[in-house]
Phi, psi and omega in degrees: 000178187027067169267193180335160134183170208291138211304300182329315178280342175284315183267355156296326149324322189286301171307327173307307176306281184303330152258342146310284158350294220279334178256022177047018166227072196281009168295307201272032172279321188312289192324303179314275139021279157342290209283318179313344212278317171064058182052042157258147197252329158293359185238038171247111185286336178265359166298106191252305085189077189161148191291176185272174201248010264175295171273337153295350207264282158349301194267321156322306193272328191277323185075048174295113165274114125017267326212119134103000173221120331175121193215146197234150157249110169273110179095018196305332183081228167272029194062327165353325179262285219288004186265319178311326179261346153296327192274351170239032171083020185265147157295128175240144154227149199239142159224190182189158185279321175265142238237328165294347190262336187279339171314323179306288162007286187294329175284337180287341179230071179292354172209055157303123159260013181290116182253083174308150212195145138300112170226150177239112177308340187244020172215097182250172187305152176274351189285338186275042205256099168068056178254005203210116195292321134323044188263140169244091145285104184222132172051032190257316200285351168282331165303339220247152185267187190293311192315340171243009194285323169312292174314331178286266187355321191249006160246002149286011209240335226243343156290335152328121158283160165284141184096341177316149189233138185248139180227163193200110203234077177255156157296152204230134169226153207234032154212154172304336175317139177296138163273163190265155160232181333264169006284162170247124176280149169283140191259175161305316169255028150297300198296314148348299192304337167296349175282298193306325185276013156142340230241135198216119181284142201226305188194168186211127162216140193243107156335138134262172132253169216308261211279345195282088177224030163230003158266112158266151179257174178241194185180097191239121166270125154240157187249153150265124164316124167275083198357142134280153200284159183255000000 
């Protein structure tokens, strides 16, 4: 999310943020955001109405196939990455916090095999608890401020099945210093806790986007452990 665009939105965007927060619900900016926009599409920053290339990349260079596995899009937006893992056979389910976005989803795929959903990242269904051979996250946990990043961080995990792979695509920062938001990019030992919750970095690779070469991003693959047995 918040890659180049235009200052005004970028500072609308702020506002937005920070008066969520402020209001103790740092969530309920998106829906705004959305309902605000009134199907304009320019006023989404991260709406590229195209999958992200980081992750096309991904299913390309891996010859990633589907075909027989379970794949969740977190923060799905406007859908574009969870229709790109449909199309290569995956059961996908996508959600978003926002109810406008996910309408937008339906009106843009009406015969989507994508099963869009009203989800909240920090209180999610309990049927989704390691259920998903697939997670994708990208740039939903760099929106959220530090303060709730512990908490993101371990409900992106907890949907991860075992043996299951997680990819994650964020802005990156390479000191612990609070960064201005949003976004707050993740540091390393943020990033950590994904170890810790279970999750083994299988690669990494670090990004620009297009004019932005003073953000660098990561494009992080994890595999999940598989318990052993006693």
């Amino acid at each position: 999310m918040f890659e180049k665009q235009p200052e005004g939105l970028q500072q609308r965007v702020k506002e937005l943020a920070t008066q969520a927060m402020e209001e103790s619900n740092p969530t309920a900016w998106f829906d705004v955001l959305y309902s605000q926009s009134q199907g304009d599409v320019t006023q989404i920053p991260w709406a590229k109405l195209t999958q992200h290339p980081y992750l096309q990349d991904w299913l390309i260079s891996r010859n990633i196939s589907g075909e027989g596995h379970s794949a969740l899009v977190i923060g799905c937006g406007l859908g574009d990455d969870a229709e790109a893992l449909a199309d290569r056979g995956f059961q996908v389910t996508a959600f978003d916090i926002s109810p406008t976005a996910i309408d937008w989803c339906q009106q843009r795929f009406p015969d989507s095999a994508v099963n869009y959903v009203v989800a909240d990242l920090l209180a999610l269904p309990s049927q989704w608890h390691q259920a998903f051979d697939l997670v994708v996250e990208i740039r939903n946990i760099q929106a959220l401020p530090l303060s709730l990043r512990s908490n993101v961080i371990a409900s992106v995990a907890s949907v991860v099945a075992a043996a299951g792979t997680l990819l994650v695509i964020n802005r990156f920062r390479d000191t612990d210093i609070e960064p201005d938001g949003p976004p707050w990019a993740l540091s390393d030992s943020e990033l950590a806790q994904f170890t810790e919750l279970g999750l083994n970095e299988v690669s990494r690779v670090l990004f620009y986007e297009g004019e932005r070469v003073d953000v660098p991003q990561l494009r992080l693959e994890y595999q999940k452990s598989v318990p052993q047995e006693v």
